[in-house]
C-alpha positions in Angstrom: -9.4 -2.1 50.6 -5.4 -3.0 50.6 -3.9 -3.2 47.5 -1.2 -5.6 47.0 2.7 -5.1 47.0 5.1 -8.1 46.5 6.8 -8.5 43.2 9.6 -11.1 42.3 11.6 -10.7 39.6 12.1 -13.3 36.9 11.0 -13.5 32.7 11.6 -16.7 31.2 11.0 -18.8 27.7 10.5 -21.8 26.2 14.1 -23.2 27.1 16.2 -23.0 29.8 18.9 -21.2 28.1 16.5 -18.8 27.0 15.4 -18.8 30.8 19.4 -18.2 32.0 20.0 -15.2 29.7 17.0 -13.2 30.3 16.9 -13.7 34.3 20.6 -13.0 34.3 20.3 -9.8 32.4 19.1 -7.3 34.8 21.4 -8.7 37.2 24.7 -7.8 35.7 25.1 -4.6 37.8 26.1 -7.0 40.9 23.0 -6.2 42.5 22.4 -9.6 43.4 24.3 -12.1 44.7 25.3 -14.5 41.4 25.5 -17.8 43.3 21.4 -16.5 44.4 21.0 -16.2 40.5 22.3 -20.0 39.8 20.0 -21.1 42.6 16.7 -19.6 40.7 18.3 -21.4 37.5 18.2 -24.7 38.8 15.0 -24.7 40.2 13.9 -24.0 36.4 16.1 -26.8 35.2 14.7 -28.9 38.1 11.0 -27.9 38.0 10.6 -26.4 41.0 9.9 -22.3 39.7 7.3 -20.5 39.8 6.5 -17.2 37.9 3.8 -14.7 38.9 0.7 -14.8 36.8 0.5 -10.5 36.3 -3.0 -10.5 35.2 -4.1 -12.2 38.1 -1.7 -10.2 40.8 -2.1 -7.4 42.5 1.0 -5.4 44.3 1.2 -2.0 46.0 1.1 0.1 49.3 -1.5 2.1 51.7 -0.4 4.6 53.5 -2.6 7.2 55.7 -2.5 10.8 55.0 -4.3 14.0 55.9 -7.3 13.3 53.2 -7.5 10.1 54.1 -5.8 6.1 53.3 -4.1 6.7 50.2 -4.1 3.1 48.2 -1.7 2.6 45.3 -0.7 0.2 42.7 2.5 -0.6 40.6 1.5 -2.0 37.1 4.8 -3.0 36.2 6.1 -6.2 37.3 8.0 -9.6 37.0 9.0 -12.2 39.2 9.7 -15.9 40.6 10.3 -17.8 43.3 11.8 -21.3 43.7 9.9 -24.0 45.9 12.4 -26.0 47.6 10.8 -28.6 50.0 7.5 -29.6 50.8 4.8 -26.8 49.6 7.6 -23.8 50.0 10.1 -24.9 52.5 12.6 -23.3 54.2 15.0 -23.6 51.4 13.1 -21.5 49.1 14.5 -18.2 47.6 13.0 -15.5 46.0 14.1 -12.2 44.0 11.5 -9.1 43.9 11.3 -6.2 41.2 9.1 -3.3 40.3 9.0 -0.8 38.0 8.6 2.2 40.6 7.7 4.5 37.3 4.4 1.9 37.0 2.2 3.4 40.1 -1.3 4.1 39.9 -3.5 5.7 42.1 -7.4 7.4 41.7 -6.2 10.7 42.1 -3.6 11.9 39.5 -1.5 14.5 41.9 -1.1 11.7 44.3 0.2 9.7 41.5 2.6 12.7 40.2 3.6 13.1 44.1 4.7 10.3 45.2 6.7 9.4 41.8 8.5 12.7 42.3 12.4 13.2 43.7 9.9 13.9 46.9 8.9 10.3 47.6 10.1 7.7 45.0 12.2 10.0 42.7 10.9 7.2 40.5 13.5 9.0 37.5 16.5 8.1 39.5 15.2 5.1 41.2 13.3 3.5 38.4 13.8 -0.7 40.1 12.6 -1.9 43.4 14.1 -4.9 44.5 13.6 -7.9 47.5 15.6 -10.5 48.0 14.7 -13.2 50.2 17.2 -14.4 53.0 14.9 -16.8 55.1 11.3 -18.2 55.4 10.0 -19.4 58.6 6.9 -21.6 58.6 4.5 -20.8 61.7 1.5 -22.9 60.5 0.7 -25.2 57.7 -0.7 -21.9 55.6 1.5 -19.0 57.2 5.3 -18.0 57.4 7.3 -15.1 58.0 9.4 -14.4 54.6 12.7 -12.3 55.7 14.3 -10.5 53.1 16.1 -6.7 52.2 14.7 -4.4 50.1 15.6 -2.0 47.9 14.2 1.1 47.3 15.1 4.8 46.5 18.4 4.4 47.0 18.8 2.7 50.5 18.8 -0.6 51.3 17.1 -2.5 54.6 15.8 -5.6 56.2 12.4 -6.6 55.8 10.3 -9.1 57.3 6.7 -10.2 55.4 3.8 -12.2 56.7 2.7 -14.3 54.1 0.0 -16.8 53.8 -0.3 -19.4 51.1 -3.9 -19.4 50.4 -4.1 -21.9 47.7 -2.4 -25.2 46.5 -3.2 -27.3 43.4 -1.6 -30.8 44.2 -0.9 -32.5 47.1 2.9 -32.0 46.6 5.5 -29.9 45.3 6.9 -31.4 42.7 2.9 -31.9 41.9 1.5 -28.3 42.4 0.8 -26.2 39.6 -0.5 -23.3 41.1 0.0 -21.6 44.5 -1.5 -17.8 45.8 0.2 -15.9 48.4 -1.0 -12.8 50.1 1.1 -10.8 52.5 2.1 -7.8 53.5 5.0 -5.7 55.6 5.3 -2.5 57.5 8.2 0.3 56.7 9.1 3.4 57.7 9.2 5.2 54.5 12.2 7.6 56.2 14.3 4.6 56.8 14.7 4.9 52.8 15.2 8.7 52.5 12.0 9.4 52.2 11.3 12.4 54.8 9.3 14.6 53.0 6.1 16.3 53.4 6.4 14.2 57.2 2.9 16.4 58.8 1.2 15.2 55.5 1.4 11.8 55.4 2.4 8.7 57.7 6.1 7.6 57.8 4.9 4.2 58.1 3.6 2.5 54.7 2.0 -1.4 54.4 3.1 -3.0 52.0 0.9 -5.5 50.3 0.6 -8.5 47.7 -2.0 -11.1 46.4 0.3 -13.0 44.1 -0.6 -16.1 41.6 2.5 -17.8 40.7 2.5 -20.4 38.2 4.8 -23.2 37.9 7.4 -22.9 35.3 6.9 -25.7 32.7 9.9 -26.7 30.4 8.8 -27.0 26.4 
């Protein structure tokens, strides 16, 4: 069974300029591009963000090995994304984080492993972050979401296959609710993470089953 990867950054509260200084905050570093930060701020002033439910979301990663599909979760997470058109049009943008410190897995040497300066290096690493560049619909329910992430270090295109799942309301501005699950394929050495290659795969899916819900001014 896949376990689910696709995190998106953004905390908020009851105000939006209670919203503004806590999204901005982890941003100061110049990570992400500022103008990308003002978008995500006006789709709270406007109505139009969604934040991920966390108890109701799953992220991680499968990846084979030799005893077997190694599944794994990261419990630490925030995140948002800002519907711009009809459903989540092509306008939309999106910023991804993880706490790469927060993985769990059945066995605890896995867990130990692949947090180490060996895979991870979770210690020097500790954020994992996507940032969405384009969204192209192919259906009604399905889209490829383009984006470059950040991890260990490195960063590199990406392209997910997502598929909304699940819409409350019959528009946008209307919808309360929306569920995406995709997932993505990476070469975990494209990020400097080489090690231990006759052990396990070099390519990793990426997963998500995400409930977002929409951000609701008080």
């Amino acid at each position: 069974m896949h376990k689910f990867f696709f995190i998106v950054l953004m905390l908020f509260s009851s105000s939006v300029h209670a919203a503004d200084n806590r999204i901005c905050a982890p941003f100061r570093d110049g990570a992400v591009d500022q103008a990308i930060v003002a978008e995500m701020l006006k789709a709270a002033k406007d109505g139009h963000l969604y934040r991920i439910h966390s108890t109701t979301s799953r992220v991680g990663f499968c990846v084979d090995s030799l005893i077997g599909r190694v599944e794994a979760e990261f419990q630490g997470f925030q995140g948002g994304l800002a519907l711009r058109r009809e459903v989540w049009g092509d306008e939309s943008q999106m910023l991804v984080m993880i706490d790469s410190d927060s993985l769990k897995t059945d066995y605890g040497f896995i867990k130990d492993m692949l947090r180490s300066e060996r895979f991870l290096h979770a210690k020097q690493f500790p954020k994992i972050l996507f940032v969405s560049t384009a969204l192209r619909w192919e259906s009604d329910t399905t889209a490829s979401l383009f984006g470059t992430l950040t991890m260990h270090g490195v960063t590199k295109p990406i392209r997910f296959r997502i598929e909304v799942t699940n819409i409350i309301g019959g528009r946008a501005d209307h919808e309360q609710e929306i569920v995406v699950i995709g997932h993505a394929n990476i070469r975990r050495s494209d990020f400097g993470m080489d090690n231990l290659s006759g052990f396990v795969s070099d390519t990793v899916e990426l997963c998500m089953r995400v409930s977002a819900l929409r951000f609701q001014q008080m």
